[in-house]
C-alpha positions in Angstrom: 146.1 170.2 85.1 143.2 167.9 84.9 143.9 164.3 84.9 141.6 161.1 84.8 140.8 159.2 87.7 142.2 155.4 87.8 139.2 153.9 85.8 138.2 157.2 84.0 134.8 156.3 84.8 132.1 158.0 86.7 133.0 155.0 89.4 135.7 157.1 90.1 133.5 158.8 92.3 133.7 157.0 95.8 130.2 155.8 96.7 128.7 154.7 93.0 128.5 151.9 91.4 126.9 151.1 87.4 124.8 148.6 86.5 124.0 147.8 83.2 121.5 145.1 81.2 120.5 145.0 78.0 118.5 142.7 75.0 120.4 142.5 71.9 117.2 141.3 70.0 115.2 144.4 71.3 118.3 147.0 70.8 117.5 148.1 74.0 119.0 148.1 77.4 118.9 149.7 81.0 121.6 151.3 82.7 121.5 152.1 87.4 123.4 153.8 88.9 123.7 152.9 92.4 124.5 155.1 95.6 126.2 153.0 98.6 124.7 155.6 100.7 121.9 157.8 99.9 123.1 160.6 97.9 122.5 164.5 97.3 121.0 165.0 94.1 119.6 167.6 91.4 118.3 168.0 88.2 118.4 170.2 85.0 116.0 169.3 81.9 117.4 171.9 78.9 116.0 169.5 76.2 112.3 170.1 74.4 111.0 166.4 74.8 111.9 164.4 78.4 110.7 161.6 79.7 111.2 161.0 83.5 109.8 159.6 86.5 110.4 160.8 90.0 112.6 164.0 88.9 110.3 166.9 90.6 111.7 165.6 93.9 115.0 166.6 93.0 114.0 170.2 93.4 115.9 172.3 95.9 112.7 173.5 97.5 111.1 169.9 97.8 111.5 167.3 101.1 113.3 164.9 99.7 117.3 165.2 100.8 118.7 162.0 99.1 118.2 159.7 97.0 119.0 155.5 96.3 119.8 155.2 92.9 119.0 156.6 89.2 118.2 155.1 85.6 118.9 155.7 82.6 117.2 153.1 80.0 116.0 153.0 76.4 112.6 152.3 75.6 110.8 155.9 75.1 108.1 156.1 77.7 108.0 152.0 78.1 111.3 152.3 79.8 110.2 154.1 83.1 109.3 150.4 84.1 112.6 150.0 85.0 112.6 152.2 87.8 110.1 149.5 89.3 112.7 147.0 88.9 115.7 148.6 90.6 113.0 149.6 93.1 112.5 146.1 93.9 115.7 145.0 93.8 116.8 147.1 96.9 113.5 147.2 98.6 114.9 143.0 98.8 118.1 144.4 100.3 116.2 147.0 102.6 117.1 150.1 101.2 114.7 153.0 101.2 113.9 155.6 103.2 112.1 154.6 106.0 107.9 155.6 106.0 104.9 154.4 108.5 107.4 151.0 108.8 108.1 151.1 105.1 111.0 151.0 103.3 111.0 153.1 100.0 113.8 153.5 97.7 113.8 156.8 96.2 114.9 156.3 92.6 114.3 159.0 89.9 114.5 157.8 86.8 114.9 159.2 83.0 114.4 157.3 79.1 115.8 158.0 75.2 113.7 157.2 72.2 115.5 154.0 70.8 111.9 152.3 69.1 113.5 152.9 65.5 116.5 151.8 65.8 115.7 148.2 63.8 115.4 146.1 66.9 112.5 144.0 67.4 110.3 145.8 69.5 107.2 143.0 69.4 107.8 142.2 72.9 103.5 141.2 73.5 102.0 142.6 76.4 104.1 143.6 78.8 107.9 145.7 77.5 110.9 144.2 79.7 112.1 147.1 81.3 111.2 146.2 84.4 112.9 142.8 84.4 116.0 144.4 82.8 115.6 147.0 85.7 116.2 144.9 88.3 119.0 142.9 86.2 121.0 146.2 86.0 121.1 146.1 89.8 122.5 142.2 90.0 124.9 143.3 88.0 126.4 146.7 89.3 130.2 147.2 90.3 132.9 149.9 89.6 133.9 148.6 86.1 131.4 148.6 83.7 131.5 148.4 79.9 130.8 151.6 77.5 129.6 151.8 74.0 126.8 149.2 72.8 125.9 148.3 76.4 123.2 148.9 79.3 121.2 152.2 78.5 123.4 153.1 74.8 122.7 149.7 73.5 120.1 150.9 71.3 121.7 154.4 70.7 122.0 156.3 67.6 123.7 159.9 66.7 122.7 161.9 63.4 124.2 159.2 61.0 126.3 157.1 63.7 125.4 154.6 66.7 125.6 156.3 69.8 126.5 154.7 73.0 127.0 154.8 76.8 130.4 156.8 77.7 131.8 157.6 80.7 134.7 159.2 82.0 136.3 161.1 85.2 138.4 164.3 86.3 140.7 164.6 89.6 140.9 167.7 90.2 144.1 169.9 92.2 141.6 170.3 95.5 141.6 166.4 95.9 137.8 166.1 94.3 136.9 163.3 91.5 134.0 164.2 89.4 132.6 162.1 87.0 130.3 161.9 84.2 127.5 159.2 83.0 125.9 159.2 79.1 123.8 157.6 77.0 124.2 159.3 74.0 121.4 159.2 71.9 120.9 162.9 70.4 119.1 164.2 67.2 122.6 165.8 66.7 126.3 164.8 65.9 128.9 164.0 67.3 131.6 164.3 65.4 132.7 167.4 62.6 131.1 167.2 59.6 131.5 163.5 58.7 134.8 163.3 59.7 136.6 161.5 62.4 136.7 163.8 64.4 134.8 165.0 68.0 133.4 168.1 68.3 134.7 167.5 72.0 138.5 167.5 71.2 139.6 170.6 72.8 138.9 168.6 76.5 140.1 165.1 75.1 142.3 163.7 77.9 145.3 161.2 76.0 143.6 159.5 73.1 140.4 158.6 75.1 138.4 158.8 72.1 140.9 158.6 69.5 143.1 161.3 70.0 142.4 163.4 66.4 142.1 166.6 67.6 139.9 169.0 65.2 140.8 168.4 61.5 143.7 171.0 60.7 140.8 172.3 58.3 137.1 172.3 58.5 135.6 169.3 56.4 134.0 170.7 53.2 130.9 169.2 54.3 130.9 170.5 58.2 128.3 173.3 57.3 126.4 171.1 55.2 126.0 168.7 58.6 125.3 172.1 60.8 122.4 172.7 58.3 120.9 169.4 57.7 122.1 168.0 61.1 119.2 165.4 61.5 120.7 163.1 59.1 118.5 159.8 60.1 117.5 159.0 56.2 117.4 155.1 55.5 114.6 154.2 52.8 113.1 157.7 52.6 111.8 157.9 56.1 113.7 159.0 59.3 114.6 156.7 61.8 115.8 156.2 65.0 115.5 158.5 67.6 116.7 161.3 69.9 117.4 162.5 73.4 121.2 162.5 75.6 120.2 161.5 79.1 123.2 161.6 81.6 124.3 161.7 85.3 127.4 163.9 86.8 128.6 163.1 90.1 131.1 164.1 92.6 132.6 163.2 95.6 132.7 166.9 97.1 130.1 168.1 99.9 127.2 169.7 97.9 123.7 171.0 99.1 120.8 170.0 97.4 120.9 173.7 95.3 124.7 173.2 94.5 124.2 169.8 92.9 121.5 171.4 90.6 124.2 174.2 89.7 126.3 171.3 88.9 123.5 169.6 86.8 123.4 173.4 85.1 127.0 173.2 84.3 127.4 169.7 83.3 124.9 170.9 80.4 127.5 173.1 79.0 129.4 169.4 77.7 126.3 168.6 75.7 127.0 171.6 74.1 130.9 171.0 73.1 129.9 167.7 72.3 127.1 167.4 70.2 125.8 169.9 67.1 123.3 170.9 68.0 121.8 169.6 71.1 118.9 170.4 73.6 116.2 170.6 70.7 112.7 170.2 70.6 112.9 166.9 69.5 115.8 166.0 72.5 114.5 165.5 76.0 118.6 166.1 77.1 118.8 166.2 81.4 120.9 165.5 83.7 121.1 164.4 86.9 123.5 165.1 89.2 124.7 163.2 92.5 127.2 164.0 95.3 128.4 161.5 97.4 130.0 163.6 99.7 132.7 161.4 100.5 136.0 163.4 99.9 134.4 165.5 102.9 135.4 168.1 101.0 133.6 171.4 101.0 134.7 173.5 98.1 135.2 177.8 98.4 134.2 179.8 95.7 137.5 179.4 93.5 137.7 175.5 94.0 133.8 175.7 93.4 134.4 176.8 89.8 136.9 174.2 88.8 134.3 171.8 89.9 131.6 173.4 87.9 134.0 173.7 85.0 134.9 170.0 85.0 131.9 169.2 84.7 130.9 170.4 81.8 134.7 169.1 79.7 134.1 165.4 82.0 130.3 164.9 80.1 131.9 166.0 77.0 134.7 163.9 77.1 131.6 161.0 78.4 129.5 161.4 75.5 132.6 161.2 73.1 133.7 158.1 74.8 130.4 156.8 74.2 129.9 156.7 70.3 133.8 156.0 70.0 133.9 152.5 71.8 130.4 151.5 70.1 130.2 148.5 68.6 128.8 147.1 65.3 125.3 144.4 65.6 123.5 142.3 63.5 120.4 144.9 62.1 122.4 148.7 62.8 121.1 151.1 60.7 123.7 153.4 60.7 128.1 152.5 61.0 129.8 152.8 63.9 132.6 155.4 64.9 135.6 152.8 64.4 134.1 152.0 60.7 135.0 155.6 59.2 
């Protein structure tokens, strides 16, 4: 049996902590995750249209064996600044891998298009990514708010706000795994436009309402399949699109395992969100292992992992569009509206 861990958050995971920052006027926000220790890490990109910074590090065949910390942030391709920020908020606390003298935090770094999404984007000559960067590293600890916060502030589904979710799985072998989102994806969420998640079948209590899948399909659930990118307000299609997310555990992985687990986690986008990993999504994750259990997994135990990872980010990404919250400006409802 699966079961949460005590938050049901990816802090679950000994060694992380989640920062988040965000501008209500700008619809916008930045969410870091933060590694008390340098951690193992990996990558999978599945979506047509990413925008990342730092990522081709996390290859298995490259030097790099940890890394400090990871962001997620709206903003399209303005957002990489915040990288900088969280860069030099632990370069101030000496953290970074030490070069020539130098300290350099290694901190890979991923956006979601969120321009559309009726903030005010006029922000003159510099965007504040950067500053909101470094905020979101003031601010990290083990509880952390989801929905309309950090990174998902901005965040919309096809015909809903999106969000940040998280959640976490204990599994029988003593390893927590946990799972990161901000949910942002050309697709939907939910089953036609019903209440309910495409993500039930892994729904742990009521986490996210507790529905189940609608005793019949919604008249209108093909409809949605067919004409998914529902985004219509005054004739012209807004917001945006793109899921970026980060799965971590506490188990001993090598730098190729926590790219298999990157692999799997991928498998949630795909319960959770019709459809997903388009041309117009730039859907990764990344994928972080602490290590800290001190537990290396065998080939069964390995497969539960790999398997929880996929139902923990859809149960993530679920969580995130069902604690959103409604803002002055939304363009679309939110979750707890329908």
């Amino acid at each position: 049996m699966f079961r949460t861990g005590p938050r049901n958050l990816i802090t679950d995971v000994d060694g992380l902590r989640i920062g988040n920052a965000a501008d209500a006027r700008l619809k916008s926000g930045v969410t870091v995750v933060l590694c008390d220790e340098p951690a193992v890490a990996g990558i999978q990109v599945l979506g047509g249209a990413p925008g990342t910074r730092e990522t081709d590090l996390l290859e298995p065949q490259n030097s790099i064996a940890t890394i400090h910390a990871v962001v997620l942030s709206g903003g399209s391709a303005f957002g990489l600044d915040a990288a900088s920020g969280v860069q030099a908020a632990l370069r101030e606390k000496n953290i970074g891998v030490e070069v020539g003298g130098f300290r350099v935090p290694i901190v890979p770094a991923a956006i979601l298009f969120d321009l559309r999404n009726g903030g005010d984007k006029d922000w003159g000559r510099y965007p504040p990514y950067r500053e909101l960067g470094y905020e979101a590293v003031q601010a990290a600890t083990g509880d952390f708010a989801i929905g309309t916060a950090g990174a998902g502030t901005g965040a919309l589904t096809s015909g809903l706000k999106g969000g940040l979710g998280s959640a976490s799985t204990v599994l029988d072998s003593g390893v927590t795994i946990g799972a990161l989102a901000a949910v942002n994806p050309t697709g939907s969420v939910t089953v036609g436009r019903s209440r309910h998640f495409w993500a039930a079948p892994f729904e742990i209590g009521d986490e996210f309402g507790g529905l189940g899948y609608p005793a019949q399909l919604p008249e209108d659930a093909r409809e949605i399949l067919l004409k998914y990118r529902d985004r219509s307000v005054g004739g012209e299609v807004q917001g945006g699109s793109t899921t970026i997310a980060v799965i971590a555990t506490d188990a001993v992985l090598t730098k190729a395992a926590a790219k298999r687990l990157a692999i799997s986690a991928h498998d949630g986008f795909a319960r959770a969100i019709w459809p997903t990993h388009t041309p117009a999504d730039g859907d990764l994750v990344f994928a972080l292992a602490t290590g800290r259990s001190g537990i290396e997994l065998g080939a069964d135990a390995a497969i539960d992992l790999f398997a929880a990872a996929g139902a923990t980010m859809a149960r993530a990404i679920s969580r995130g569009v069902h604690a959103a919250t409604p803002a002055a400006g939304d363009l679309f409802p939110v979750w707890s509206s329908l």
